[in-house]
C-alpha beads as a LAMMPS data file, in Angstrom:
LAMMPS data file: protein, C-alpha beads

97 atoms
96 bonds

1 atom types
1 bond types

-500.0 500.0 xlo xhi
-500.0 500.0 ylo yhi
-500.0 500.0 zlo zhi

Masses

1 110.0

Atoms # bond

1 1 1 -184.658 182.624 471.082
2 1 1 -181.450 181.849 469.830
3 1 1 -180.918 178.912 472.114
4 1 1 -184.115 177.686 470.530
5 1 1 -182.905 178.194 466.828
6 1 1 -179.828 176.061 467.704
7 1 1 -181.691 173.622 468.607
8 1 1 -183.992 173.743 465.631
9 1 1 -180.484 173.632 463.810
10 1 1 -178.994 170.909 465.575
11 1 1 -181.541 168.258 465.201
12 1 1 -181.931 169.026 461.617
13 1 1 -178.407 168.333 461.037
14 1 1 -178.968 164.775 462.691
15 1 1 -182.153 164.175 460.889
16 1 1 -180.098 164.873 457.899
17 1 1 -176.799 162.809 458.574
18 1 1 -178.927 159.816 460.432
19 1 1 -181.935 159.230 458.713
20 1 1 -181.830 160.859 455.403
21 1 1 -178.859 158.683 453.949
22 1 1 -181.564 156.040 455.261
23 1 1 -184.435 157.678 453.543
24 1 1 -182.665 158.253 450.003
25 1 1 -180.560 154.996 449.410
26 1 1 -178.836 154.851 446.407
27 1 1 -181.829 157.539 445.246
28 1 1 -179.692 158.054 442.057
29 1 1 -181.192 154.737 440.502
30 1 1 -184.976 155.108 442.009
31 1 1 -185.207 158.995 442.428
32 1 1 -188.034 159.575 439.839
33 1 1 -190.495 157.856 441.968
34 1 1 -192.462 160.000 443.573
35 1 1 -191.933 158.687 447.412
36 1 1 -194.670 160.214 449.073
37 1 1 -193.631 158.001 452.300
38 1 1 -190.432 159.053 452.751
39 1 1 -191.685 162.754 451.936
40 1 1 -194.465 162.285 454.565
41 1 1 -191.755 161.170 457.346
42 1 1 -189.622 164.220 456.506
43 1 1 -192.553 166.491 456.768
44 1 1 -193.622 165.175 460.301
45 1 1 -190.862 165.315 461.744
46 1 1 -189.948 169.286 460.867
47 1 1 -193.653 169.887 461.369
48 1 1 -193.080 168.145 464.831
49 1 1 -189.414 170.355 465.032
50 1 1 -191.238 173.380 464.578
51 1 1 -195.102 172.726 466.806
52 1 1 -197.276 173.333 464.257
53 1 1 -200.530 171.242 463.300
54 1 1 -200.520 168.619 460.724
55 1 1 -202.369 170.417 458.633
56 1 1 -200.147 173.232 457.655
57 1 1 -198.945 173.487 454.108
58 1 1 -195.680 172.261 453.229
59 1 1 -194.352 175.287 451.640
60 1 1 -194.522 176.898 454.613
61 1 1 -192.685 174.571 456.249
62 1 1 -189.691 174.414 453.805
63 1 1 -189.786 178.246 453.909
64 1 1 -189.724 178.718 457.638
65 1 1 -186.908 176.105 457.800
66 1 1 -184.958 177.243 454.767
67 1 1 -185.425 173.521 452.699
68 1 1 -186.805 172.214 449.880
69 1 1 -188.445 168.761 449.425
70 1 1 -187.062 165.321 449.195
71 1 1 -188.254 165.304 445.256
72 1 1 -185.936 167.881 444.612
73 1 1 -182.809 166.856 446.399
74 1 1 -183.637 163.488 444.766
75 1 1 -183.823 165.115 441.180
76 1 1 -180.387 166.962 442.176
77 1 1 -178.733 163.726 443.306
78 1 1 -179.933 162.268 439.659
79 1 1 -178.454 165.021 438.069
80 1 1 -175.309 165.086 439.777
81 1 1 -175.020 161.168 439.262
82 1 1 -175.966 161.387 435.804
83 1 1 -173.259 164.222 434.689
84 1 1 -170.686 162.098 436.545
85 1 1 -171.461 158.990 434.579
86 1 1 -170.970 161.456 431.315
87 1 1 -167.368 162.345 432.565
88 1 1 -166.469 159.180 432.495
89 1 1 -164.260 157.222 430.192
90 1 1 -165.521 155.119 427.835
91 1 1 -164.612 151.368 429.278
92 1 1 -165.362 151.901 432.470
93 1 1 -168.530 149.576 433.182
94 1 1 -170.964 151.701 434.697
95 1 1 -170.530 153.759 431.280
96 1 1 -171.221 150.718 429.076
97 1 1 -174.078 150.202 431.151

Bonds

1 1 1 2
2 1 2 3
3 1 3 4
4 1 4 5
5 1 5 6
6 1 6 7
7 1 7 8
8 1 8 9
9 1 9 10
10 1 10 11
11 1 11 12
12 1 12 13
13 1 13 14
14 1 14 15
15 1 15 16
16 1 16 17
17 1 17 18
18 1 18 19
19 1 19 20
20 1 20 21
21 1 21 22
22 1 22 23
23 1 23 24
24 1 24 25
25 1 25 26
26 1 26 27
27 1 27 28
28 1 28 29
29 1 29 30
30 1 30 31
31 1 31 32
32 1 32 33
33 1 33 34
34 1 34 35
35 1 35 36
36 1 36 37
37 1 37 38
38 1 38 39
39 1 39 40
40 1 40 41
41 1 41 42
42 1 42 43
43 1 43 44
44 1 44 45
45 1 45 46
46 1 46 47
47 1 47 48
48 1 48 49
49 1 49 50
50 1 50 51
51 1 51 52
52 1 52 53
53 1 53 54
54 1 54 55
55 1 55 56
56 1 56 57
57 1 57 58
58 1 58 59
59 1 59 60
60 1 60 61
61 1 61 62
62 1 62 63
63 1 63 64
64 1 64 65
65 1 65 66
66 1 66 67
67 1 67 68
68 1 68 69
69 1 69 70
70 1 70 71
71 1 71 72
72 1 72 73
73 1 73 74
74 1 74 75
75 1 75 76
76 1 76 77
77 1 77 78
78 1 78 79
79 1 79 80
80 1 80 81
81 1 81 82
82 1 82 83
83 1 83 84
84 1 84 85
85 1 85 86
86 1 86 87
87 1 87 88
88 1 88 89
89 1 89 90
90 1 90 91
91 1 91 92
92 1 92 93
93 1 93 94
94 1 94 95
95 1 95 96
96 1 96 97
């Protein structure tokens, strides 16, 4: 079983540092859109990961795999971007902007 969990582990830490940068470009600009897509593709593929049917709800999903949804780490990455535009000085552009 353990072997298994590595696995489970492993590719979600690819999925993460290969496609999710790809998923969530520059997400700080465009992050209140909803994205269903790119919420779909991250649901099939950890509903593929784990073997269950398409049709099993999404919370359970993020629960069994210990993740939340794209929407949030979206609204987190606005957040974070946001706050760091506020600690800015006053003349640089992106400020003035």
């Amino acid at each position: 079983m353990l072997k298994h969990k590595n696995c489970i582990t492993h590719k979600l830490d690819l999925f993460d540092k290969l496609v999710s940068p790809i998923l969530n470009y520059a997400c700080d600009v465009w992050g209140f859109v909803k994205g269903n897509a790119i919420e779909r593709v991250y649901l099939q593929f950890c509903k593929r990961l784990l073997g269950v049917k398409k049709t099993t709800q999404n919370d359970f999903i993020y629960g069994e795999l210990g993740r939340v949804s794209y929407r949030t780490l979206r609204y987190y990455n606005i957040i974070k971007f946001w706050i760091k535009i506020l600690n800015t000085e006053n003349n640089i552009f992106i400020r003035k902007t």
